[in-house]
C-alpha positions as CSV (number, residue, x, y, z in Angstrom):
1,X,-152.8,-85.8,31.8
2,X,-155.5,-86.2,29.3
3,X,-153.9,-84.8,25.7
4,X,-156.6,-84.4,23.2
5,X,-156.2,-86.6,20.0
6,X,-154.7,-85.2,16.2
7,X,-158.7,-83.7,14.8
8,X,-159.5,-87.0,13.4
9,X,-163.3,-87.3,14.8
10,X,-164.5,-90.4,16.3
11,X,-167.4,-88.5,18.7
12,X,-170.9,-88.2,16.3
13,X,-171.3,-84.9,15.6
14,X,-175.3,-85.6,17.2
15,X,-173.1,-86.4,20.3
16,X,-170.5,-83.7,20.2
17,X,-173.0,-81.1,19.2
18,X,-175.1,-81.8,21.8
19,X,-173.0,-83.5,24.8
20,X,-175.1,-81.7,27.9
21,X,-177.4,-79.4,26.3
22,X,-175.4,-78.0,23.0
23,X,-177.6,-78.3,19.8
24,X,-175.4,-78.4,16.7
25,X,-177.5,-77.3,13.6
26,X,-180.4,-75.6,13.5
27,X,-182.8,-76.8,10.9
28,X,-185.5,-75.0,9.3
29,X,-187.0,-71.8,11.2
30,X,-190.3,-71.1,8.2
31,X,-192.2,-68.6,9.1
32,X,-195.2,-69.6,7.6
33,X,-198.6,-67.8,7.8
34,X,-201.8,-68.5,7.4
35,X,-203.6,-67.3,4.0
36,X,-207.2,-65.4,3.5
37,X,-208.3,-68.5,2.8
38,X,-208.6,-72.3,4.6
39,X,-209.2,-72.6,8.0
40,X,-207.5,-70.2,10.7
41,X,-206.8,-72.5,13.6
42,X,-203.3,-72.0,14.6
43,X,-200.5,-69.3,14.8
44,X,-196.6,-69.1,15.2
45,X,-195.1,-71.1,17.6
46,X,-192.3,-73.5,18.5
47,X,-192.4,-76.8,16.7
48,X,-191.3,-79.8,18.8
49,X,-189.9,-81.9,15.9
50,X,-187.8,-79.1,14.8
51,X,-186.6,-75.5,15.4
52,X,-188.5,-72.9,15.3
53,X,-191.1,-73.6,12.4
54,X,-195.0,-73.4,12.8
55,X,-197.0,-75.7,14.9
56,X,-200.5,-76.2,15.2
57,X,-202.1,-74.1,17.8
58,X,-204.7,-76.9,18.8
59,X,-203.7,-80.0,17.1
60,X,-206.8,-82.1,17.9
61,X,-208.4,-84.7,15.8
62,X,-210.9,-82.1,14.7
63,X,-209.1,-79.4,13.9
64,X,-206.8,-81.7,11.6
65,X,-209.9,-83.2,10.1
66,X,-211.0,-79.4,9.1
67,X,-207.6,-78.8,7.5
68,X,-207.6,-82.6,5.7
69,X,-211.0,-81.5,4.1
70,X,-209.5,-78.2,2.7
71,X,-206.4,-79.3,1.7
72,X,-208.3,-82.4,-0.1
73,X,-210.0,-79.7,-2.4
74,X,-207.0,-77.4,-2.7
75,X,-204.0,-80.0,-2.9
76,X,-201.7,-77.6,-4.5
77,X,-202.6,-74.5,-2.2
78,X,-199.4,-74.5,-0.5
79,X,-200.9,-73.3,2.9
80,X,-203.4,-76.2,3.2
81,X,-201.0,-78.6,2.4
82,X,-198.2,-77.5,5.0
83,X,-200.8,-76.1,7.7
84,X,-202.5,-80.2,7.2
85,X,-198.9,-81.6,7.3
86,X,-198.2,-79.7,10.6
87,X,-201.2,-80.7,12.1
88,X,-200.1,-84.2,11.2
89,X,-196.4,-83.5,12.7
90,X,-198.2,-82.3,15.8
91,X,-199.8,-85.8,16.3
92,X,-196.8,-87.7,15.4
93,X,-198.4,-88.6,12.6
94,X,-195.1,-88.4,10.4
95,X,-195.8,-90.9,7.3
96,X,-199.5,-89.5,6.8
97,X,-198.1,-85.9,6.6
98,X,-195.6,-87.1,4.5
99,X,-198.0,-88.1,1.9
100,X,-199.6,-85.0,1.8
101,X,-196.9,-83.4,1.3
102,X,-195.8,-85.8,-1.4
103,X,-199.2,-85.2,-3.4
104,X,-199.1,-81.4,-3.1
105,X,-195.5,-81.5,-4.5
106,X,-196.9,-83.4,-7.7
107,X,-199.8,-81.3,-8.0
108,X,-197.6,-77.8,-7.5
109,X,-194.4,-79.0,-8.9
110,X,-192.9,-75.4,-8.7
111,X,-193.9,-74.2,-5.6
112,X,-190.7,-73.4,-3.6
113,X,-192.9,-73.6,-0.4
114,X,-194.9,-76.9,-0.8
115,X,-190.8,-78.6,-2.0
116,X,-189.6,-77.1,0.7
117,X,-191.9,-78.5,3.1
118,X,-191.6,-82.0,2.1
119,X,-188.1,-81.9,1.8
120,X,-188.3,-80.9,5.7
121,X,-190.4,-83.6,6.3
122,X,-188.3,-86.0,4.7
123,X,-185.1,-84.9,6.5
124,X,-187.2,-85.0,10.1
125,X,-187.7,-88.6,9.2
126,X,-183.9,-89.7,8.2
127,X,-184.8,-90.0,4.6
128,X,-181.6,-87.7,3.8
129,X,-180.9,-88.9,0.2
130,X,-184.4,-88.2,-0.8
131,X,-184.5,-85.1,1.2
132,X,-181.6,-84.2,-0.8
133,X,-183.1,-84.3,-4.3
134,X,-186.5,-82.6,-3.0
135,X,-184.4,-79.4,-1.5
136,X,-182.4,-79.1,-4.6
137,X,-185.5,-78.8,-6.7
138,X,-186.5,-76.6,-4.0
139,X,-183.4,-74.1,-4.2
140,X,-183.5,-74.1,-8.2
141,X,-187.2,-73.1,-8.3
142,X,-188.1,-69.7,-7.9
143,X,-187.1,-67.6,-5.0
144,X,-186.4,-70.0,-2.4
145,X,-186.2,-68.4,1.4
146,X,-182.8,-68.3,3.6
147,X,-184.6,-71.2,5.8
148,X,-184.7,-73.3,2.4
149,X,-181.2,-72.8,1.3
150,X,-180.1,-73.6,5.5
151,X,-182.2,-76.4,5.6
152,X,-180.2,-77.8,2.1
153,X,-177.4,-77.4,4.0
154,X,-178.0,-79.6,7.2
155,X,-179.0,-82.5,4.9
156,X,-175.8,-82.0,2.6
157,X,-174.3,-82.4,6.0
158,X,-175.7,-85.3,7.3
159,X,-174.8,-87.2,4.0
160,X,-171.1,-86.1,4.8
161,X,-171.3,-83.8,1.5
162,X,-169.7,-81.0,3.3
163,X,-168.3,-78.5,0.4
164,X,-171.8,-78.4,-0.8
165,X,-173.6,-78.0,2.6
166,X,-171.1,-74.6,2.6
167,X,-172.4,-73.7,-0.2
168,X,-175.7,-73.4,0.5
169,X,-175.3,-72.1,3.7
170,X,-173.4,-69.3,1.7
171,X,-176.4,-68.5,-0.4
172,X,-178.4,-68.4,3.0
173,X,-176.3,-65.9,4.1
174,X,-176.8,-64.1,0.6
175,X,-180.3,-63.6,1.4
176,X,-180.0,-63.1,5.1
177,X,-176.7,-61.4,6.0
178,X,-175.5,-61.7,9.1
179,X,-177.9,-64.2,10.0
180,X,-176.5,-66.3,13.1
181,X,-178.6,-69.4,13.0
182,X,-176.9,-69.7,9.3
183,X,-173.4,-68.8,11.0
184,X,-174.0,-71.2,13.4
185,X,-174.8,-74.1,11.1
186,X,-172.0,-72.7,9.0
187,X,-169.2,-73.2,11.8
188,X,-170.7,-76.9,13.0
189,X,-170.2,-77.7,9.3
190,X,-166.7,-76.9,9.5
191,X,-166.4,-78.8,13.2
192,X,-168.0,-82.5,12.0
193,X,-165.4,-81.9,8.4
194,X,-162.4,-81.7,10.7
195,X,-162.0,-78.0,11.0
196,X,-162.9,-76.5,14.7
197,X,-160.4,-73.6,14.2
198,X,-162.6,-72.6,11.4
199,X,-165.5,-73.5,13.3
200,X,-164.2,-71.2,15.7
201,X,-163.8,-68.2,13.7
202,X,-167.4,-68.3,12.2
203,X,-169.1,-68.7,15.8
204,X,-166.7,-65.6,17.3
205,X,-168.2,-63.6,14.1
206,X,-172.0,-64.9,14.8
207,X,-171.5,-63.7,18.9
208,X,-170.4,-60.3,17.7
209,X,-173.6,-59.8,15.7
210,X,-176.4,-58.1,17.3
211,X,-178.2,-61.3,17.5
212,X,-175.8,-63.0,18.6
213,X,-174.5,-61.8,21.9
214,X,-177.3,-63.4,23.8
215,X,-177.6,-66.4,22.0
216,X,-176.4,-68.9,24.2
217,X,-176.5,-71.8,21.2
218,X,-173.6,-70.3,19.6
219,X,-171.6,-69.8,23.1
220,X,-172.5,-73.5,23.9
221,X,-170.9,-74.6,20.1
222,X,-168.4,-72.5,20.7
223,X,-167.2,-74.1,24.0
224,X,-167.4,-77.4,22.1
225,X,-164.9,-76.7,19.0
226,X,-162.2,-75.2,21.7
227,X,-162.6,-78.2,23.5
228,X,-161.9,-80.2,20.5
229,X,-158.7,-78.3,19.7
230,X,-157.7,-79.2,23.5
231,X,-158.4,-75.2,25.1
232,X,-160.4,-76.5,28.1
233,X,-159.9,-73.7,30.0
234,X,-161.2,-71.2,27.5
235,X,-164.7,-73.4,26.7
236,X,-164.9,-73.2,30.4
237,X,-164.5,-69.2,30.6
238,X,-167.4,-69.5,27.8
239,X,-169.8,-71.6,28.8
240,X,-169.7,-69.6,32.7
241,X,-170.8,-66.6,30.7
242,X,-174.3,-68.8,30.2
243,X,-174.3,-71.7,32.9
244,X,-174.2,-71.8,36.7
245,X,-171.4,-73.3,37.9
246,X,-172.6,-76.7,38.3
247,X,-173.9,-76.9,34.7
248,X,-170.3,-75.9,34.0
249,X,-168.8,-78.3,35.5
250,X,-171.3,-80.8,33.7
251,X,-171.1,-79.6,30.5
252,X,-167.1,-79.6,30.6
253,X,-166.9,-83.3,32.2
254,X,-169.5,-84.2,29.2
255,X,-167.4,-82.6,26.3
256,X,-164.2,-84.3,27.9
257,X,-165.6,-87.7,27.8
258,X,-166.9,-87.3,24.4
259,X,-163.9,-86.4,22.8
260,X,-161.3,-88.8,24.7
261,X,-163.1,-91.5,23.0
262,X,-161.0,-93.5,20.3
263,X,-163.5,-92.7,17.5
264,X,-163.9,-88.5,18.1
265,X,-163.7,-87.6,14.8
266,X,-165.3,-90.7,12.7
267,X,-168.7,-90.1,15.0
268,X,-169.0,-86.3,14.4
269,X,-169.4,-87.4,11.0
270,X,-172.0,-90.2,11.4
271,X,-174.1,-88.5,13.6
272,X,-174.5,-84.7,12.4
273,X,-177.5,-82.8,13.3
274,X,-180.6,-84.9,14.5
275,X,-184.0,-83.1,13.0
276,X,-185.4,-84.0,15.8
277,X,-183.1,-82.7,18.4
């Protein structure tokens, strides 16, 4: 009879989090828009490096080219520089948008947008001490958004700083109440530190939110952190509220797997949320 192991993590939390489909953390969702000025060549859409922020409509060569020229005489317009650096994410083109995103942050030291951005970009490429130092600049200087304050949060996270990654997750929640894509990184926080029951509680109060009940994300993390306090039977009643049967039965032989392993609780804390994933 399997008998799941004292909560002492030795399964990543990149794993756990996403063993068969279940995403963890949900990084920044900016909803950026174009200004009246710079080029108008692309609109709000899914990003593929990360959730939910803008992506270039058309991402071709010339269309980056137009944006490189703007930005190159506005460097500290904060649309040009993160409407070029997207066009640059779009083409996989991570170091180049980096740097422009590093020059726009010298030459607009106080935007909350342009920090913001680069601290994204930073954490989409693993640099999480850096990414760090950026977003706490970024939440100190003016009126930093919900997305900036849960963005904080995930890198906090993934450098195992997990008080503070609460923290700012609070002040998310501050200036979005109720927000579930905060409550959900809120709860996987508490998960990869050791605490599913606590997880457990935070995703329960997410699903009863209005935008919650159909979000199948929180039903998916919440299926993980009962398995990892041993209640198979009750992740399986949740995930059949979202998966056909044989998903089910995937998902559940996944999770199992994951958190038999000898180093459960040790790996949710290396791994943590992938920007990528």
């Amino acid at each position: 009879m399997f008998v799941l192991r004292p909560v002492r993590v030795l399964a990543s939390a990149r794993q756990l989090a996403c063993a068969a489909g279940i995403c963890g953390f949900s990084l920044l969702t900016a909803c950026q828009t174009t200004s009246d000025d710079g080029p108008k060549f692309f609109d709000q859409a899914a990003d593929p490096v990360t959730t939910g922020t803008v992506n270039p409509q058309d991402p071709t060569i010339e269309n980056t080219q137009k944006w490189a020229k703007y930005w190159q005489a506005h460097p500290e317009d904060s649309n040009a520089a993160t409407s070029y650096a997207a066009h640059l994410r779009a083409l996989d083109k991570h170091e180049e948008a980096l740097g422009v995103l590093r020059k726009s942050a010298m030459s607009a030291p106080e935007d909350t947008e342009i920090l913001a951005a680069y601290g994204k970009q930073l954490a989409v490429m693993r640099q999480f001490p850096e990414a760090n130092k950026v977003l706490f600049k970024a939440t100190a200087t003016g009126k930093p958004s919900w997305e900036t304050f849960s963005l904080h949060g995930t890198v906090l996270d993934q450098l195992g700083k997990h008080k503070e990654a609460r923290t700012q997750y609070q002040s998310a929640l501050s200036a979005s109440p109720g927000n579930v894509t905060v409550m959900n990184n809120l709860a996987m926080s508490h998960a990869i530190s050791g605490d599913p029951k606590k997880a457990e509680d935070v995703l329960l109060e997410a699903i009863a939110k209005p935008g919650g009940q159909g979000n199948t994300q929180l039903r998916h993390n919440l299926a993980l952190v009962l398995a990892l306090q041993g209640e198979f039977e009750r992740a399986r009643k949740v995930l059949t509220k979202v998966l056909p049967p044989h998903q089910v039965d995937a998902n559940m032989s996944y999770i199992r797997k994951m958190i038999s392993q000898n180093n459960t609780w040790q790996q949710i804390k290396s791994a943590q949320p992938d920007p990528k994933g």
